[in-house]
C-alpha positions in Angstrom: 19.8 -41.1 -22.9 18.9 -41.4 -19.4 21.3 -38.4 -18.2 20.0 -36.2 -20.6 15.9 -36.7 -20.0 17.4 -36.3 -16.2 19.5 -32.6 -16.9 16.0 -31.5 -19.1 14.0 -32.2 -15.8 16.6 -30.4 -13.9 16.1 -27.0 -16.3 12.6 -27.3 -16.2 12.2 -27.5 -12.4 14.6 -24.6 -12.4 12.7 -22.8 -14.8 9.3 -23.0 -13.1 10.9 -22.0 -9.8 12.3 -18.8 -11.3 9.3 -18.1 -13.4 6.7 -19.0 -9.8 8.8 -15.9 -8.2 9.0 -13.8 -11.1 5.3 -14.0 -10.6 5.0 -13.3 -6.8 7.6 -10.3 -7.2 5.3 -8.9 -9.8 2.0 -9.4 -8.0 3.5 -7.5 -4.8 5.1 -4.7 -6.1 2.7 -3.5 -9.1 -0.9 -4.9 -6.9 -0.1 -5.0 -3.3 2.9 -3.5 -2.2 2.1 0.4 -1.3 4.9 2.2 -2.6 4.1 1.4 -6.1 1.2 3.6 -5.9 0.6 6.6 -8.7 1.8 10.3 -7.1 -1.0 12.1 -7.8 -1.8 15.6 -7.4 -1.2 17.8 -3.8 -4.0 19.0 -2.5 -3.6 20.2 1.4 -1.5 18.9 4.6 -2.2 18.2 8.1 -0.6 18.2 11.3 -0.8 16.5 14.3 -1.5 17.7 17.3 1.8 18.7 18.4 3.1 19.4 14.8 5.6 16.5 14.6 4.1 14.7 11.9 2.2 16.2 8.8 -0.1 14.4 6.3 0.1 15.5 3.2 -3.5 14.5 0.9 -2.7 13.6 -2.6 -5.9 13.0 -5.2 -5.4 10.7 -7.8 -7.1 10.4 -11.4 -7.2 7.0 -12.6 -9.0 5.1 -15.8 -11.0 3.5 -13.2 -12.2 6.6 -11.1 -10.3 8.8 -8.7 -8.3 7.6 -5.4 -6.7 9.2 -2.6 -3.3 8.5 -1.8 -2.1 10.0 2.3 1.7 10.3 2.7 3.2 10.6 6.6 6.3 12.9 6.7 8.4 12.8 10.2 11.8 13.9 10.8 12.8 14.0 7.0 10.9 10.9 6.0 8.3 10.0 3.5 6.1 7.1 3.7 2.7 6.3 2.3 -0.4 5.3 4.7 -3.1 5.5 2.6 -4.4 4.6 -0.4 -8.0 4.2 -1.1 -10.1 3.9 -4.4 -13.2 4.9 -5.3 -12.9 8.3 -3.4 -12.5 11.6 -3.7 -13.5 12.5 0.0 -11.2 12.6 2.8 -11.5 12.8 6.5 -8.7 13.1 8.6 -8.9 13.2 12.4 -6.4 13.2 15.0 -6.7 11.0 18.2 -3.4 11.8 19.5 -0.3 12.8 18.1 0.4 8.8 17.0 -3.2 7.6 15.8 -5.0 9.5 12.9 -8.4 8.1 12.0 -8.8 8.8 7.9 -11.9 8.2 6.4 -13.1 5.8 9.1 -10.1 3.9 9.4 -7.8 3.9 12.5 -4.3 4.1 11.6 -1.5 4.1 14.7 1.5 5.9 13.2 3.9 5.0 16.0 3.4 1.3 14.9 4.0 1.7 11.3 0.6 1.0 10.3 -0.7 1.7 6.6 -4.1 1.2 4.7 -4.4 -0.3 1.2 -7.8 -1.3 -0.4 -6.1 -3.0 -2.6 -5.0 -5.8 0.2 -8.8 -6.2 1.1 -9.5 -9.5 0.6 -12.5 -11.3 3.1 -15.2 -9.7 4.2 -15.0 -11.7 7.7 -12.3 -9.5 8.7 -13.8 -5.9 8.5 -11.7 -5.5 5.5 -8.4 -4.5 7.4 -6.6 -7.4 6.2 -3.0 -6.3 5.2 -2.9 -3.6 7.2 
C-alpha cells in the first residue's frame, strides 16, 4: 500500500510541475511576449536618418479600442518595437540613426530595445518595466 500512495505522489508532483509551466508558457506568449501581437492594418513607413532602417506604423482595431503596433525592418529583418493600446496617434522622431523616440518613449534600436504596454507593471518605474 505504501508504494502505491508513494508512485500517486510522484504523478501528482509531476503533474503540477507540467501544468505550473503550461501556465507560464501561456502567460508569455499570448500577454507578454511581443511577437504574439495582432498584424493590423499598414498605414505609412519611416526612415532613419540615413535610410538604413525603416519603421513601418501598423493600426490596430481591437474589442477594447484601437492600438498601434511599430515594426523595425533592417537588412531583411522584421521585428516588432512597439505596441501600445489605447492609441491611435503616433509620433515618431529620429535622434540618430539608432534611437527613435515614438510617442514619448525612447527606444535605442542598436540595443534591441522594444516597448510593450502590456509589460507595464509599477508605477515606481516610469512604466518602462520590460522594456
Amino acid at each position: 500500500m505504501k508504494k502505491g500512495i508513494t508512485f500517486y505522489l510522484y504523478y501528482f508532483a509531476a503533474l503540477v510541475v507540467i501544468l505550473v509551466n503550461s501556465a507560464y508558457l501561456l502567460v508569455d506568449n499570448y500577454f507578454v511576449n511581443i511577437d504574439s501581437i495582432p498584424d493590423g492594418e499598414y498605414k505609412y513607413s519611416d526612415l532613419s536618418p540615413n535610410s538604413s532602417v525603416e519603421l513601418k506604423v501598423y493600426f490596430v482595431e481591437l474589442p477594447v479600442g484601437n492600438s498601434v503596433r511599430v515594426t523595425e525592418t533592417k537588412d531583411n529583418t522584421t521585428r516588432n518595437i512597439f505596441w501600445q493600446t489605447d492609441t491611435e496617434d503616433v509620433k515618431i522622431r529620429w535622434k540618430s540613426n539608432s534611437t527613435v523616440v515614438i510617442n514619448g518613449i525612447e527606444l535605442n534600436l542598436a540595443e534591441g530595445e522594444h516597448f510593450d504596454c502590456r509589460s507595464i507593471s509599477s508605477i515606481f518605474n516610469d512604466g518602462l518595466m520590460g522594456r
